[in-house]
Rosetta silent file (secondary structure, phi, psi, omega in degrees, C-alpha in Angstrom):
SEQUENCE: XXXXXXXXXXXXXXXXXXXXXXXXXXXXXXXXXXXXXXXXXXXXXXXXXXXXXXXXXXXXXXXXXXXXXXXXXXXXXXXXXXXXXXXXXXXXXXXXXXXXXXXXXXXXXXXXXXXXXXXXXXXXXXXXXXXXXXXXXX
SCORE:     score description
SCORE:     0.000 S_00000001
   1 L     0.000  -35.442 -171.005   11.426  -14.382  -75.479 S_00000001
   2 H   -67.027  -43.248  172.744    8.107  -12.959  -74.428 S_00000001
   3 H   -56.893  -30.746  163.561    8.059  -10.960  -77.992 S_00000001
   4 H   -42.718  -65.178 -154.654    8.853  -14.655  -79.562 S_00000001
   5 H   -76.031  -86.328  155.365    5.914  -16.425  -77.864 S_00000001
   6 H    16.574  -86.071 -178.539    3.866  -13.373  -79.020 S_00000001
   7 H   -57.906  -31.898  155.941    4.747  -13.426  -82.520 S_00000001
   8 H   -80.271   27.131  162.513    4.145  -17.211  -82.791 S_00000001
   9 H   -80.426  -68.175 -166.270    0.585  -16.951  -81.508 S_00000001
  10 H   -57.595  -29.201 -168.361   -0.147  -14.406  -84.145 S_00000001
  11 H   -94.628  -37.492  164.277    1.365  -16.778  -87.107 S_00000001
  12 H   -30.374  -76.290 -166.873   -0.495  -20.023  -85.357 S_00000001
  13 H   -50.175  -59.667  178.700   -3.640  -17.812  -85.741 S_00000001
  14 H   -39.858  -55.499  162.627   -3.052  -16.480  -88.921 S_00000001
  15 H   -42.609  -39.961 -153.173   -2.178  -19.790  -90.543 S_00000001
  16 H   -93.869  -29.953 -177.383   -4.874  -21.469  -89.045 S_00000001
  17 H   -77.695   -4.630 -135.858   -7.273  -18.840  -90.161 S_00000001
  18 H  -135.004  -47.585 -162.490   -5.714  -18.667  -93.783 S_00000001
  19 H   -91.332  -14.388  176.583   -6.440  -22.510  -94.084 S_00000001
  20 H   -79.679   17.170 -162.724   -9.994  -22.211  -93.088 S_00000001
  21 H  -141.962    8.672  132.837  -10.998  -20.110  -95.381 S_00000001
  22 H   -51.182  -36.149  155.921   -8.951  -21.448  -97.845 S_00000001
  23 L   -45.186  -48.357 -177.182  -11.681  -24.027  -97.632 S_00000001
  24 L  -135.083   66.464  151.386  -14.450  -21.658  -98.990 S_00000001
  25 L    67.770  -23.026  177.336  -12.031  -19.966 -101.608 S_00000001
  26 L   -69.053  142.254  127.490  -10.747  -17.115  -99.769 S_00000001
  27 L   -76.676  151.014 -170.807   -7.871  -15.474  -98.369 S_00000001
  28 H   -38.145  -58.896 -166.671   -7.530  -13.255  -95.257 S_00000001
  29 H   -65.629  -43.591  173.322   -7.406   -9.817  -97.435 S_00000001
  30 H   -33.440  -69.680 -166.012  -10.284  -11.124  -99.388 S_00000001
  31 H   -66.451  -50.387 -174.220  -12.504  -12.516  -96.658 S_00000001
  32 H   -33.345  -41.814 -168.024  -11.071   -9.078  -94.240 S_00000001
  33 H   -66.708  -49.308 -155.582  -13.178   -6.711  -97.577 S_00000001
  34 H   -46.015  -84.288  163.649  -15.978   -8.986  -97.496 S_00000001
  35 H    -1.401  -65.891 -134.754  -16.158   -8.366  -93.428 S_00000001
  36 H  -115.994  -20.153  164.696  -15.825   -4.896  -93.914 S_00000001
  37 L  -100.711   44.101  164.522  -18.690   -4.103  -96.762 S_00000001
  38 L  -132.647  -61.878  170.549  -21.126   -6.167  -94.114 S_00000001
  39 L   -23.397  -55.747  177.169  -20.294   -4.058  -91.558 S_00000001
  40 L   -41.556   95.159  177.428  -21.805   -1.209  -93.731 S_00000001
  41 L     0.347  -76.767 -154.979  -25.426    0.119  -93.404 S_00000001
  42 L   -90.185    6.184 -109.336  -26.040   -0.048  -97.029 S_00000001
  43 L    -9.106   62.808 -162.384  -22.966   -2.498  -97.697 S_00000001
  44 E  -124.692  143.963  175.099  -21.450   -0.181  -99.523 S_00000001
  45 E  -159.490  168.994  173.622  -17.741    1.441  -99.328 S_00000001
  46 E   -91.510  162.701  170.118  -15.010    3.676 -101.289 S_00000001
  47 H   -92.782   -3.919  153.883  -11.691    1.664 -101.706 S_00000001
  48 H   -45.083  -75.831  154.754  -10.156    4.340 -100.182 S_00000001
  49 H    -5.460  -83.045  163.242  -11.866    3.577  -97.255 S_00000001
  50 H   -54.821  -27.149 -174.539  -11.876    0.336  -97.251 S_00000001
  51 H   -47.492  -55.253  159.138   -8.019    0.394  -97.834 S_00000001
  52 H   -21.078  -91.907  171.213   -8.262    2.514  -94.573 S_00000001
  53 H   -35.133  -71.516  177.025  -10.521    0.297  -92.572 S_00000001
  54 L   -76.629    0.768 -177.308   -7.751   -2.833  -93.608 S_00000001
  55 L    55.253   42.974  163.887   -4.571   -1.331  -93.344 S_00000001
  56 L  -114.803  157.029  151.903   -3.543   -1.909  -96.788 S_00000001
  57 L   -44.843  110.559  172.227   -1.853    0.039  -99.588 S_00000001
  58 L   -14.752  -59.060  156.934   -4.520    1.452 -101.959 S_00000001
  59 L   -54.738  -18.360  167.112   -2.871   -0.436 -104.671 S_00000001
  60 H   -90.240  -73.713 -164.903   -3.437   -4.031 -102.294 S_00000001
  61 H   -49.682  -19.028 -168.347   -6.797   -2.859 -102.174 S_00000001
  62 H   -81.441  -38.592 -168.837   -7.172   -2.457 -105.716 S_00000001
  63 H   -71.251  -40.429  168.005   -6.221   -6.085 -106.361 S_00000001
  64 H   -40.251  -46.123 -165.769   -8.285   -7.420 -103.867 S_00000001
  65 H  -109.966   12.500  144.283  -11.615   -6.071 -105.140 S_00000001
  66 H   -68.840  -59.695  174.063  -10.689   -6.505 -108.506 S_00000001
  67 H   -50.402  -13.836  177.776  -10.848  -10.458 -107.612 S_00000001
  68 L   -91.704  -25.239 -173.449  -13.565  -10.297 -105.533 S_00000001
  69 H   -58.717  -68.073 -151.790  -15.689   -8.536 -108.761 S_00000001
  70 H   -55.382  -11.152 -179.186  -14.568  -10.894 -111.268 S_00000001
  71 H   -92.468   -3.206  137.755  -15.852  -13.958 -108.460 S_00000001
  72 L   107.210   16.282 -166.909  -18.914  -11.621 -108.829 S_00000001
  73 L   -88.155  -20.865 -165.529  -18.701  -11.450 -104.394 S_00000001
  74 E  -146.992  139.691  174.837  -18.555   -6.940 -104.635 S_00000001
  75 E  -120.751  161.902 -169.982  -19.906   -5.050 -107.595 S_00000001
  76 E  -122.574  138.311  175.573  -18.453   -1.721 -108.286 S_00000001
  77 E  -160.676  162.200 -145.212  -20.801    1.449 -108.718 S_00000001
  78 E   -82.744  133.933  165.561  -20.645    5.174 -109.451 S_00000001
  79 L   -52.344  158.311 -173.693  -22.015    6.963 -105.823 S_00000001
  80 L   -96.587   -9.195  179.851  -25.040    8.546 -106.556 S_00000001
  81 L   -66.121  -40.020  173.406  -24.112   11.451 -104.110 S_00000001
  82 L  -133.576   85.560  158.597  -20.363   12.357 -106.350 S_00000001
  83 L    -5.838  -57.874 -167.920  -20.538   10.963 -110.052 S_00000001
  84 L   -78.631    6.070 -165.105  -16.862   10.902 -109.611 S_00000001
  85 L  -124.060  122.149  178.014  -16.376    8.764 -106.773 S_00000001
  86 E   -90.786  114.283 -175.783  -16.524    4.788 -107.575 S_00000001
  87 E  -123.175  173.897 -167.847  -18.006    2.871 -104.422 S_00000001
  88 E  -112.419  149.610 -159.484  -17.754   -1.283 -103.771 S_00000001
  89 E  -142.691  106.742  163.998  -20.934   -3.049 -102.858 S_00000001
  90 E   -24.434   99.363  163.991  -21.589   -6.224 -101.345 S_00000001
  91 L   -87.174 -154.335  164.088  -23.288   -8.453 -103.380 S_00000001
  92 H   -75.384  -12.557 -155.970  -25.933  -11.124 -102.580 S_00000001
  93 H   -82.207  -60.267  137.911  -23.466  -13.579 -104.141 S_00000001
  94 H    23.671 -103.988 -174.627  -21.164  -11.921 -101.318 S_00000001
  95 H   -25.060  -52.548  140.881  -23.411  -11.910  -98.808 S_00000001
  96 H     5.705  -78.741 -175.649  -23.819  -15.468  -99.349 S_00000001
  97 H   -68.107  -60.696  160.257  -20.506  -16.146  -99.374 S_00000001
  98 H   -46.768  -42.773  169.367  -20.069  -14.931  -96.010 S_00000001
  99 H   -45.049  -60.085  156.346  -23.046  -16.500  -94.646 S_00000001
 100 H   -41.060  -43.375 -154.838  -21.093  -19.930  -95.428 S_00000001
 101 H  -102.831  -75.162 -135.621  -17.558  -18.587  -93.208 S_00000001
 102 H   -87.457    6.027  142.408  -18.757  -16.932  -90.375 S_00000001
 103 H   -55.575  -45.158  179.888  -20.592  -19.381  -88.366 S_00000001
 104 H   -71.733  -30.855 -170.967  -17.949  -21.561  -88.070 S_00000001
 105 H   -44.295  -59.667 -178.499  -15.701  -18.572  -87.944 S_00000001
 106 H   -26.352  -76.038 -177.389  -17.935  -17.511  -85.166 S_00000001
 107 H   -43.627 -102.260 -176.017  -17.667  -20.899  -83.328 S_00000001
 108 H    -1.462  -57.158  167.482  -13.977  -21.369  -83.806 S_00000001
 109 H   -57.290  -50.119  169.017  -13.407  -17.856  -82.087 S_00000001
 110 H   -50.697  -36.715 -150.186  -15.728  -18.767  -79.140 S_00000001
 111 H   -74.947  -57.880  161.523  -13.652  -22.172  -78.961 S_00000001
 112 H   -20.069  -84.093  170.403  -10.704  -20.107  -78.961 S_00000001
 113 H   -80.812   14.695  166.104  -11.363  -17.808  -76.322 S_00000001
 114 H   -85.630   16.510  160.397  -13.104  -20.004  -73.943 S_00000001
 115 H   -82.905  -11.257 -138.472  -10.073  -20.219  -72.282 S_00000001
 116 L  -123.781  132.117  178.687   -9.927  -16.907  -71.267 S_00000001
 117 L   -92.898 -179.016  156.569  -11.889  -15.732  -68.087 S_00000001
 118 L   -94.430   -7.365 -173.798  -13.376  -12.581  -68.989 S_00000001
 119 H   -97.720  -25.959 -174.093  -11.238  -10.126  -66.668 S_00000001
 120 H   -73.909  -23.128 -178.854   -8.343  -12.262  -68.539 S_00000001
 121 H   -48.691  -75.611  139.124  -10.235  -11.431  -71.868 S_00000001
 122 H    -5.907  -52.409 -160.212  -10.559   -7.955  -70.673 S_00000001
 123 H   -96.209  -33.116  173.520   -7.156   -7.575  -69.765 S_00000001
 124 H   -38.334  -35.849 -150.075   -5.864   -9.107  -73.380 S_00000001
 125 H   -92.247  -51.086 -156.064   -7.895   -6.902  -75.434 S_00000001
 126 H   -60.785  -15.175 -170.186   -6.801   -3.608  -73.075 S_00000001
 127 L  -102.162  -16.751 -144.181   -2.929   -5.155  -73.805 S_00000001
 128 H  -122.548  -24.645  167.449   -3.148   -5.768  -77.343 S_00000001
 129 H   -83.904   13.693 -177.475   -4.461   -2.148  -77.952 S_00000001
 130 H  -123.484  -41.054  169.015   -1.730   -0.214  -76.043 S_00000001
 131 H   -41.872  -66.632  177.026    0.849   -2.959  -77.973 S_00000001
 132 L   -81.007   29.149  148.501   -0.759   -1.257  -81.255 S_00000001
 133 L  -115.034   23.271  134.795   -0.331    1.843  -80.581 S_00000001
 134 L  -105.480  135.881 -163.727    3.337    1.428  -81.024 S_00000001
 135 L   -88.683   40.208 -114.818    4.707    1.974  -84.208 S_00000001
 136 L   -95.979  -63.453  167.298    7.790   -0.319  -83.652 S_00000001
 137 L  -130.443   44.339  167.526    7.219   -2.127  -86.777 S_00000001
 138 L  -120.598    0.000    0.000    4.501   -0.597  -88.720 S_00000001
């Protein structure tokens, strides 16, 4: 039952995060690249990488940042260090774009966990990282 309660947390959140950002055009894999090229010094990343970084299939990764180019949010460009290696780029349109989600994101997420003590925070985060490092169904 405890594994129940568990799994319908995670689909509460997810849904509820899937419709806000449904709101400013996005989906989770979308918004997750977006996230993830911000993160970046230069905003810059291989789709290997990123693929990495999101725990997708190369091929999921491919589709994603095809869709974010053609909405013009990541540009694609040759590194200048290896010709041969094609890296994804933030753009300002991007940037933007992001600028718009994650305040509210922010907030929402505060709202969220202000329920939470901090030794209970604490003890969530230290539970939810020994939970993924079994590979039960991944």
């Amino acid at each position: 039952m405890q594994f129940l309660t568990f799994l319908r947390v995670g689909t509460d959140l997810s849904n509820g995060l899937d419709r806000y950002l449904e709101a400013h055009a996005l989906l989770q894999g979308r918004w997750w690249v977006l996230v993830l090229l911000m993160r970046e010094d230069d905003g810059c990343s291989s789709p290997s990488k990123l693929a990495g970084k999101a725990g997708v299939s190369r091929a999921t990764m491919t589709g994603l940042l095809n869709s974010l180019q053609r909405d013009k949010l990541v540009t694609k460009m040759v590194s200048h260090e290896d010709r041969r290696q094609t890296l994804i780029k933030l753009t300002t349109k991007g940037q933007a774009k992001l600028d718009e989600v994650m305040p509210e994101y922010y907030r929402r997420v505060n709202q969220l966990m202000s329920v939470l003590t901090e030794a209970e925070s604490k003890t969530l985060m230290q539970i939810l990282a020994k939970l993924n490092q079994q590979p039960v169904f991944l």
